[in-house]
Steps between C-alpha positions, in 0.01 A plus 500: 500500500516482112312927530811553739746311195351722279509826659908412577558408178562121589245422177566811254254593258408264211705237723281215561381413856407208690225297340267354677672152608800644568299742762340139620836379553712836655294610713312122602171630414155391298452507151180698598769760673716543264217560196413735744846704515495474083179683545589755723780605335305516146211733664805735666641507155835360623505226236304356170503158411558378114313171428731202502805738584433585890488790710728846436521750697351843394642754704623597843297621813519893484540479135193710299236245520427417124296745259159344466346534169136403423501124582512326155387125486742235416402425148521866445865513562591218313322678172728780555763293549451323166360826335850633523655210428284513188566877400859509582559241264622201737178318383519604101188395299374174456690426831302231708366633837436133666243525768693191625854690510292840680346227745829406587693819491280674759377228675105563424198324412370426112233695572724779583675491168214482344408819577813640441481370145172611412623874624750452283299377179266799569761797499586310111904390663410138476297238275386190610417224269301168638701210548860681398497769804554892530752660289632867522290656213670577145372876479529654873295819529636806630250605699356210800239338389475668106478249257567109472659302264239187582229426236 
């Protein structure tokens, strides 16, 4: 039903579908079920899900399926995320980059910002000083990963 909503144009693209208790409770089934449909639809590419936000549709059926580029781990996207953040200037130096904030933003693990942050500190874009946290570094190279302003 909710691949049939899509394909009609009942959910549009980037509208949000159906999470999973409101599939429990339209169409009477299990919680099991319904994780199930979530599933489906994320392996067809039909929708993506966005931590603590629900379920959006992605596309229609018979659109172009979605260009897949090399798969690139989660904590990889998030430092490009906040590397461009960094060089475009949204994040000017000595800007805090909370691991606590990124944790929360994308929904991951401290482990997972972690490495994200020690990407970061290696390509010289960030600083991180026991105790105070990581800060967007004072003297940005120009090249990734030439030159740091840490001591």
């Amino acid at each position: 039903m909710i691949r049939e909503r899509i394909a009609d144009g009942t959910y549009a693209p980037g509208e949000r579908v159906p999470s999973v208790l409101q599939l429990e409770e339209e169409f009477g089934i299990a919680g099991v079920t319904a994780q199930k449909v979530h599933r489906g639809l994320r392996a067809e590419g039909l929708i993506h899900t966005q931590p603590g936000l629900g379920s959006f549709v992605s596309g229609r059926i018979g659109d172009e399926p979605p260009k897949m580029v090399s798969p690139r781990s989660k904590w990889e996207q998030i430092a490009d995320v906040v590397r461009s953040r960094i060089l475009s200037g949204e994040y000017p130096p000595r800007h805090l980059v909370s691991e606590v904030r990124l944790e929360q933003e994308f929904g991951v693990a401290r482990m997972t910002v972690r490495k994200v942050t020690a990407a970061l500190r290696e390509e010289g874009l960030i600083t991180t000083t026991p105790g105070m946290g990581s800060f967007v570094s004072l003297n940005l190279p120009t090249e990734p990963g030439e030159g740091s302003d840490e001591a």
